[in-house]
VEXDREN-2710 file (C-alpha; in Angstrom, 1 decimal):
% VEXDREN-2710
k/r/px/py/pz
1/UNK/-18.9/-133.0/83.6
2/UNK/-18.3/-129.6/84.4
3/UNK/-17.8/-128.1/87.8
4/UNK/-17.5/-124.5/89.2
5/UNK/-14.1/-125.0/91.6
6/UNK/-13.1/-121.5/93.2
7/UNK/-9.6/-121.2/94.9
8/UNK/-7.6/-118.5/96.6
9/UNK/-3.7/-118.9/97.2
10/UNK/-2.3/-118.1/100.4
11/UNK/-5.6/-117.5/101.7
12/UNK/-4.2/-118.2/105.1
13/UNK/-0.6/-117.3/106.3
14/UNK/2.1/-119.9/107.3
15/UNK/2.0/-119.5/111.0
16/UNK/-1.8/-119.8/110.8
17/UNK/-1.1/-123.2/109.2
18/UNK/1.6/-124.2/111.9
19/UNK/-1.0/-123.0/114.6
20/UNK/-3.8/-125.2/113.0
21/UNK/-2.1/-128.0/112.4
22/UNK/-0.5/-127.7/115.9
23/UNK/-4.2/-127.9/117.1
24/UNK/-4.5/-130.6/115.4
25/UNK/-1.9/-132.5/116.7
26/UNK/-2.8/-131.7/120.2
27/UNK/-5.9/-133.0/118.8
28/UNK/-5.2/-136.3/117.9
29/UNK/-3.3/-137.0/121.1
30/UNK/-5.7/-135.9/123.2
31/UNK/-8.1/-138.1/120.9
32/UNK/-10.1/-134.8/119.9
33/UNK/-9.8/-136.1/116.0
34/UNK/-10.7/-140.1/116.1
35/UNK/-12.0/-142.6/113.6
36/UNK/-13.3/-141.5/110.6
37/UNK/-15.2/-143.7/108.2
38/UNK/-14.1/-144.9/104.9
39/UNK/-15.8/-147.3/102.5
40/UNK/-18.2/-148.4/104.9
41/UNK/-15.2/-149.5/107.4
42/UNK/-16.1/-147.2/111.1
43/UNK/-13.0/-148.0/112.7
44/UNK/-10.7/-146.6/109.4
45/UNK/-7.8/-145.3/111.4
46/UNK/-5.7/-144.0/109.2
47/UNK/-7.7/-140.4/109.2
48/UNK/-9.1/-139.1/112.0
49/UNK/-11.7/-136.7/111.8
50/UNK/-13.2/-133.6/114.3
51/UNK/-16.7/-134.5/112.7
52/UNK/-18.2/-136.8/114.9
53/UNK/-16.3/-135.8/118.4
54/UNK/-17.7/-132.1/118.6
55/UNK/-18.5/-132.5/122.6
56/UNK/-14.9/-133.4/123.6
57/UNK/-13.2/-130.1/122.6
58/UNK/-13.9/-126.2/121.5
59/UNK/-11.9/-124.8/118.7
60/UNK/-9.3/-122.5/119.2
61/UNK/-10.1/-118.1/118.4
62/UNK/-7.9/-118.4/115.1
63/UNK/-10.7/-121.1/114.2
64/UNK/-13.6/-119.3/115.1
65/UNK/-12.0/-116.0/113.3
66/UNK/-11.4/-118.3/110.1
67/UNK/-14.5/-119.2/109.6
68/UNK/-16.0/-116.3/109.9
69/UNK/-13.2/-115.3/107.5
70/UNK/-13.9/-118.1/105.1
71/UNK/-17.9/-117.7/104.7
72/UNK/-17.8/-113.8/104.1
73/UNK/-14.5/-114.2/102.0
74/UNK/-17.2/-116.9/99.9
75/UNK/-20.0/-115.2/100.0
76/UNK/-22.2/-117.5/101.9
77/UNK/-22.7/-115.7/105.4
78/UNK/-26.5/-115.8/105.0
79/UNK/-26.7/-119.5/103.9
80/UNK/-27.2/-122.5/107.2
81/UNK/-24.0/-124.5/108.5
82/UNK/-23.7/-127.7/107.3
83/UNK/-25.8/-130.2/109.2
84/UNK/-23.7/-132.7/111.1
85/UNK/-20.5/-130.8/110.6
86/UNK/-18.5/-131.1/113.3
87/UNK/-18.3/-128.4/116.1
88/UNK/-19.8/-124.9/114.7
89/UNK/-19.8/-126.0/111.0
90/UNK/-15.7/-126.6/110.8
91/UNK/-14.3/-130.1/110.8
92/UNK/-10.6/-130.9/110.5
93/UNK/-9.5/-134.5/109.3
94/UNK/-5.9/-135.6/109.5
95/UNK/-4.8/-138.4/107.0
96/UNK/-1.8/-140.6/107.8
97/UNK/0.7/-141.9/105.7
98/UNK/-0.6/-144.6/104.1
99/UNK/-4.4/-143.3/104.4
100/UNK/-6.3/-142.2/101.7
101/UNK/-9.7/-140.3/101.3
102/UNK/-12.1/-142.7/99.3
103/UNK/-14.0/-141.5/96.3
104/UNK/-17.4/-140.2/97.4
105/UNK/-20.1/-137.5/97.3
106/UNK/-21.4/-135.8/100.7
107/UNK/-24.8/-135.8/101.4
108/UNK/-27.1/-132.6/100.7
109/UNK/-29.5/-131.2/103.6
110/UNK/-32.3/-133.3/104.8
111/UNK/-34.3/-130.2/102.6
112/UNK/-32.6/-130.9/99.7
113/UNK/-29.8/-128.6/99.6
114/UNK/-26.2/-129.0/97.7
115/UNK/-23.3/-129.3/100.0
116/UNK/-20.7/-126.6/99.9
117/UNK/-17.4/-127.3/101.3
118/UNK/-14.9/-124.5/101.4
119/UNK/-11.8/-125.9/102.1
120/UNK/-7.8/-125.4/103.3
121/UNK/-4.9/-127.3/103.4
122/UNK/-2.9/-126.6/106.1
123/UNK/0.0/-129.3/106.0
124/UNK/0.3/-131.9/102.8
125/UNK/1.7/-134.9/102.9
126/UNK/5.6/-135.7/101.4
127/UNK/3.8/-136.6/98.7
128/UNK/0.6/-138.2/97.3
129/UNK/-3.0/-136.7/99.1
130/UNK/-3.8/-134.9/96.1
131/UNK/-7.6/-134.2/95.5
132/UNK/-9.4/-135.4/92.6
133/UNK/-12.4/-133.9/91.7
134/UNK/-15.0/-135.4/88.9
135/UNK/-11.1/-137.7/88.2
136/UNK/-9.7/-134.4/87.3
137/UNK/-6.3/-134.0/89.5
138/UNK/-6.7/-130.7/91.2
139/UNK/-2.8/-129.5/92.9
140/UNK/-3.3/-127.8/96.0
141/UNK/-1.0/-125.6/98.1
142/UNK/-0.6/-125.6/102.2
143/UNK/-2.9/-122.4/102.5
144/UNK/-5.1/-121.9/99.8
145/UNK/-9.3/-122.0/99.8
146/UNK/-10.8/-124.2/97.6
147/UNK/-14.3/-124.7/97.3
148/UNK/-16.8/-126.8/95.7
149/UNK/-20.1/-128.2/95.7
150/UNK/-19.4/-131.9/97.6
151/UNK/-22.4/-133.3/97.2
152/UNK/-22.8/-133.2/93.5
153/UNK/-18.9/-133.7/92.6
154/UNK/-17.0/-137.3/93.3
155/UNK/-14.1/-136.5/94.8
156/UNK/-10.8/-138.1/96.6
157/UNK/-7.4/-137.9/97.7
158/UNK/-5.1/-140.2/96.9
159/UNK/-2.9/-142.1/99.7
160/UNK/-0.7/-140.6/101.6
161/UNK/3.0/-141.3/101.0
162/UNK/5.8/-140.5/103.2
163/UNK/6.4/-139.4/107.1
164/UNK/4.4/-136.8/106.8
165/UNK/0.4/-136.4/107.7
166/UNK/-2.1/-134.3/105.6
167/UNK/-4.1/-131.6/107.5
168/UNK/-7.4/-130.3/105.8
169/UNK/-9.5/-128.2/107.5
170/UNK/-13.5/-127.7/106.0
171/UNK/-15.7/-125.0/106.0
172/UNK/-19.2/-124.3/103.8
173/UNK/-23.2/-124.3/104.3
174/UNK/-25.9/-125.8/102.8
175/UNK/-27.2/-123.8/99.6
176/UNK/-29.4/-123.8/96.4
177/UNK/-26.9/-125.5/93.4
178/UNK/-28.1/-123.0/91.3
179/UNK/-27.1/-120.4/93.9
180/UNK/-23.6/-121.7/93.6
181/UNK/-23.4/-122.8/89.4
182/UNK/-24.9/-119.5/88.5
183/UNK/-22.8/-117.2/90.4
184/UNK/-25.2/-116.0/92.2
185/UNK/-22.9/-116.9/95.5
186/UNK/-20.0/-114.5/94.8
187/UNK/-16.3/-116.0/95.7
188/UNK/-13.9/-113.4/97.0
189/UNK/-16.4/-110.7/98.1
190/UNK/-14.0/-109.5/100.8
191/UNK/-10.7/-109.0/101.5
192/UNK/-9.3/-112.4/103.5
193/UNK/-6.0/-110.2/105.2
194/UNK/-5.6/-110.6/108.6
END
């Protein structure tokens, strides 16, 4: 099956990541991230997730600024914030060691539309967490953009390994899959520099 995957290196900076993921760690303390879901199981503890806990935090400016950042950077200002996704269209999950993300698809829009995730890794694990996409191994770097049309691609990460959590923050909007196969949705449109 082929797939249009778009990806920009060192779209963020490293103190960006290390202020993220240090949201995120406040996060999980303070029990801003909780239980995610995985295979059916509700109480999956090993990642927690922003995506259903929007009313017991606000995300910080460098949030709001990135994803303003990330939808003009992929060309989907004028397309509708996913629906259900966390707290102003950004969710952040967190993956322990020894927790996984299970191979799914997201749902489209209750209208029909594809499900377009724009995504960045801000902290990988020691080892393992690497995203699979259609069971095509796709190598990621702390920093860089990737995005792809979740609801029309299986995808997972494999478990985490080592002391070390893996951060992902998400991004995207609901658009027309032709919008996005066809090019139509232009990736890199603006400059992402701070």
């Amino acid at each position: 099956m082929t797939y249009r995957l778009e990806r920009c290196k060192n779209f963020i900076t490293a103190d960006e990541c290390a202020e993220l993921n240090a949201w995120v760690d406040e996060g999980v303390t303070k029990k801003w991230l909780d239980v995610g879901i995985s295979r059916g199981d509700h109480r999956y503890d090993k990642r927690v997730t922003s995506r259903l806990y929007a009313d017991r935090f606000s995300y910080s400016e460098l949030v709001r600024q990135l994803a303003t950042r990330v939808r003009d950077f992929c060309g989907i200002p004028g397309y509708g914030l996913i629906e259900g996704h966390g707290r102003d269209g950004v969710v952040v999950s967190c993956t322990f060691p020894s927790g996984d993300v299970y191979a799914h698809k997201d749902p489209r829009s209750a209208s029909g539309l594809a499900t377009l995730r724009c995504n960045i890794l801000t902290r990988a694990g020691d080892s393992g967490g690497v995203l699979h996409l259609e069971d095509e191994q796709v190598s990621l770097e702390v920093g860089e953009l990737h995005c792809y049309l979740v609801s029309e691609h299986e995808h997972y990460a494999t478990e985490v390994v080592g002391d070390t959590s893996r951060v992902m923050w998400m991004f995207g909007a609901h658009v027309p899959k032709e919008d996005w196969d066809s090019g139509l949705i232009e990736f890199g449109g603006t400059t992402h520099g701070n």
